[in-house]
C-alpha positions in Angstrom: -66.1 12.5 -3.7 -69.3 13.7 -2.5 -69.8 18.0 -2.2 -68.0 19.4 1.1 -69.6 18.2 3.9 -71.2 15.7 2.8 -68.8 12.3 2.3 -70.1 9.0 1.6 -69.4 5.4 2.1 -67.4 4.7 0.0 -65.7 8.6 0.4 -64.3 7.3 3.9 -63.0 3.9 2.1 -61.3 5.3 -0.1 -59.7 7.6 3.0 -59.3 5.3 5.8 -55.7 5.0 5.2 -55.1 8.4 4.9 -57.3 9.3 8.2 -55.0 6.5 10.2 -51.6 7.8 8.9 -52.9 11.4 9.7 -52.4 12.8 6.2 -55.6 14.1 6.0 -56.1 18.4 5.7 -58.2 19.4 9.0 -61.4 20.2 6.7 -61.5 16.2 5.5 -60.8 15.2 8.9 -63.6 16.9 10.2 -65.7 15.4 7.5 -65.1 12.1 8.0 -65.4 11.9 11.5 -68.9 13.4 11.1 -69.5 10.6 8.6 -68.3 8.4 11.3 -70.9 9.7 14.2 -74.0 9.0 11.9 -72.7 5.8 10.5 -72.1 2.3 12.3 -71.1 0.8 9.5 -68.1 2.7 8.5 -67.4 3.0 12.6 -66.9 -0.3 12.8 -64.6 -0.8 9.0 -62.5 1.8 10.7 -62.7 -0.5 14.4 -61.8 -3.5 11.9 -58.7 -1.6 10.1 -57.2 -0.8 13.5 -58.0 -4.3 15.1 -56.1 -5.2 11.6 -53.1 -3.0 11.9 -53.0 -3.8 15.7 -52.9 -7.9 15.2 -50.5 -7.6 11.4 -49.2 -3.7 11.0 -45.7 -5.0 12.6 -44.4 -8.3 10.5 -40.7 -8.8 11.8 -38.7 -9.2 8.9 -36.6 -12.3 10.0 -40.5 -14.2 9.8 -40.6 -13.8 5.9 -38.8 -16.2 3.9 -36.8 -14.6 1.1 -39.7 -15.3 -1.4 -41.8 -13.3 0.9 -39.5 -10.4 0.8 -39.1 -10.4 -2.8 -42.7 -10.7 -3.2 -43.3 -7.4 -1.5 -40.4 -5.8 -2.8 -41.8 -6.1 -6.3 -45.8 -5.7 -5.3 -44.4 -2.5 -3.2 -41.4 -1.2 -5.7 -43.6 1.7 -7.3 -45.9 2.4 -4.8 -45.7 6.7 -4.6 -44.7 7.3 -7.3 
């Protein structure tokens, strides 16, 4: 990451998840959304992860078949830890 104050492109990338889920500390919040103010191009990623999470964020598990599920099961399995 960039110095304090000062994130980058590829800074709010790497958060965008984090920002969304509100796990961001207040300083990095503030950060980012000043990243946000002086650049389109990361405004609109973050427009294009909501739209995203809007339209897909809520699969109903009866869709998947059971190859689907186990798929994500495994891709998923260690994911935090």
């Amino acid at each position: 990451m960039t110095a304090p104050g000062q994130l980058d492109c590829v800074d709010v990338v790497d958060l965008v998840t984090d920002y969304l889920e509100r796990a961001l500390d207040d300083a990095t919040v503030r950060e980012f959304e000043a990243h946000l103010a002086i650049c389109d191009g990361c405004d609109a990623y973050l427009d294009q992860m909501r739209g995203t999470i809007d339209r897909l964020g809520h699969v109903p598990l009866a869709s998947l078949s059971a190859d689907a599920v186990q798929t994500l099961v495994l891709a998923f399995r260690d994911v935090g830890r």
